[in-house]
C-alpha positions in Angstrom: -94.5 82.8 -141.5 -95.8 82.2 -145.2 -93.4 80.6 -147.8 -94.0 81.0 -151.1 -94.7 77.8 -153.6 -94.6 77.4 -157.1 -95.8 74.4 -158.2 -97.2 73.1 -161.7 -101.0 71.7 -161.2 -102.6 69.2 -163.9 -105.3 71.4 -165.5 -108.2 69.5 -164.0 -107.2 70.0 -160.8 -106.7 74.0 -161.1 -109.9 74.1 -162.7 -111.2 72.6 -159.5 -109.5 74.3 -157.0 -110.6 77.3 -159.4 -114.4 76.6 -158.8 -114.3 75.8 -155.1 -112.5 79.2 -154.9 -115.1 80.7 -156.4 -117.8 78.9 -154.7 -116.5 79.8 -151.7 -115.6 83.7 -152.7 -111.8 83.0 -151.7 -108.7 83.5 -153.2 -107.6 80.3 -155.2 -103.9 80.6 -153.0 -105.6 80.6 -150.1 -108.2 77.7 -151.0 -104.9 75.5 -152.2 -103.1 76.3 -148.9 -106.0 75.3 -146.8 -106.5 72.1 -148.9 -103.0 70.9 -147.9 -103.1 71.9 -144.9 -106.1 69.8 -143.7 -104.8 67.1 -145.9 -101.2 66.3 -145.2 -100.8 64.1 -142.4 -98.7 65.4 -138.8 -95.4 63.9 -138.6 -93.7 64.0 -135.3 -90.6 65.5 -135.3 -89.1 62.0 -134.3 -89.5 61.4 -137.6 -86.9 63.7 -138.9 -84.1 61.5 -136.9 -84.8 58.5 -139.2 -83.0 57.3 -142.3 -84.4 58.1 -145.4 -85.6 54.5 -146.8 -83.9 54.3 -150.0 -81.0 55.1 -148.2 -81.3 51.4 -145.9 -79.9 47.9 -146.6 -82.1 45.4 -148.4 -82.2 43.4 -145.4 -83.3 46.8 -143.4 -86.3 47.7 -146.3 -87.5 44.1 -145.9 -87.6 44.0 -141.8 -89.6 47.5 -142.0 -92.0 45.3 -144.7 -93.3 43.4 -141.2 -93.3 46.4 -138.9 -95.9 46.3 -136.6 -96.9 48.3 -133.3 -95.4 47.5 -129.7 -98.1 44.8 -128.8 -98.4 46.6 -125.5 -99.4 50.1 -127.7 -101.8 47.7 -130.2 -103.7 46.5 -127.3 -104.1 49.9 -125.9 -104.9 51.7 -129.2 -107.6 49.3 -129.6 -109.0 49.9 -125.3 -109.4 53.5 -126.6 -110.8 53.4 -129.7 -113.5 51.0 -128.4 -113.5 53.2 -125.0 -114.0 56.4 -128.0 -116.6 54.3 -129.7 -118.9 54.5 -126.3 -118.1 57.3 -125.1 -116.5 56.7 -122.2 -112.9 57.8 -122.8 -111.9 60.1 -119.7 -110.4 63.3 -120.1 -106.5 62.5 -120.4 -107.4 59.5 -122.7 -107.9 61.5 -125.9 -104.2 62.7 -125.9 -103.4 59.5 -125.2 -105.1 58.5 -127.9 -104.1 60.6 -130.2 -100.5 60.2 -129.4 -101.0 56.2 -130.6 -102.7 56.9 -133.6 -99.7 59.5 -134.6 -97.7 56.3 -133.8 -99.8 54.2 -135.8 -99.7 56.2 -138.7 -96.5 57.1 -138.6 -95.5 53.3 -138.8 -98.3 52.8 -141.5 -96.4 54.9 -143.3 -93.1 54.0 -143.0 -94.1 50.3 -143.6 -95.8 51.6 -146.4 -92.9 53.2 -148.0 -90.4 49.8 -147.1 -93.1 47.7 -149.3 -92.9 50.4 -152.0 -88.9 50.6 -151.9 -88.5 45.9 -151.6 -90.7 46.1 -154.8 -88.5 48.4 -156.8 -85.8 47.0 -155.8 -86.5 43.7 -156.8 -87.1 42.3 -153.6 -90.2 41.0 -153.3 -93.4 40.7 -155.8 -95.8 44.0 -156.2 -99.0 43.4 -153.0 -101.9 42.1 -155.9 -105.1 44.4 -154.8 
C-alpha cells in the first residue's frame, strides 16, 4: 500500500530529481520514491523495541559511545567477508552474512547517534575529522 508524502525539497534538489525524471521518461513521484527506497537503510524490526536515544541516561548515551559487535559476531563477519572476497562463501553463508552486516549497521548506527546525542549534551568534545 502507497502512503502519500508531502515534503518541502530545497530547489536544487527538485531540479535534480526533475532532470533524472526526465532523463529517464518517469514521473518525478515515482523517481523520488525509488530514490528513497534504494537509499534508506533496512532496520530490523528489533529495532523498534529500543529506547529512543535522547530519551537514555547520560551514563546510558556514553556506554552506547563504545558499542561494539559480540567479538564472536566480529570475528565471523570478518571469515565471511574475506570468504565473499574469494568467492568461496557456500550457499547458506550469504544470509548469514547478510544478517551480520544488518547487525553491524544497525550498531553503526546506534553508536552513531549516542556520539551525536554525548556531544549535545555536553558530554564529551565534538569527534575532530
Amino acid at each position: 500500500m502507497d502512503i502519500p508524502v508531502t515534503i518541502n525539497l530545497p530547489d536544487d534538489v527538485y531540479r535534480r530529481a526533475e532532470r533524472l525524471a526526465h532523463l529517464a521518461n518517469r514521473d518525478l513521484p515515482s523517481v523520488l520514491a525509488d530514490t528513497l527506497t534504494h537509499s534508506l537503510p533496512l532496520i530490523s524490526a528489533q529495532s523498534n523495541t529500543l529506547p529512543s536515544i535522547s530519551d537514555l541516561s547520560d551514563r546510558q548515551v556514553m556506554a552506547l559511545t563504545h558499542l561494539e559487535m559480540e567479538p564472536s559476531q566480529d570475528t565471523r563477519l570478518s571469515e565471511l567477508l574475506d570468504k565473499q572476497q574469494s568467492g568461496t562463501l557456500n550457499p547458506e553463508e550469504p544470509q548469514e552474512l547478510d544478517n551480520l552486516m544488518q547487525i553491524y549497521r544497525e550498531g553503526l548506527l546506534r553508536k552513531a547517534t549516542a556520539l551525536a546525542e554525548a556531544v549535545k549534551r555536553g558530554l564529551m568534545e565534538p569527534l575532530n575529522s
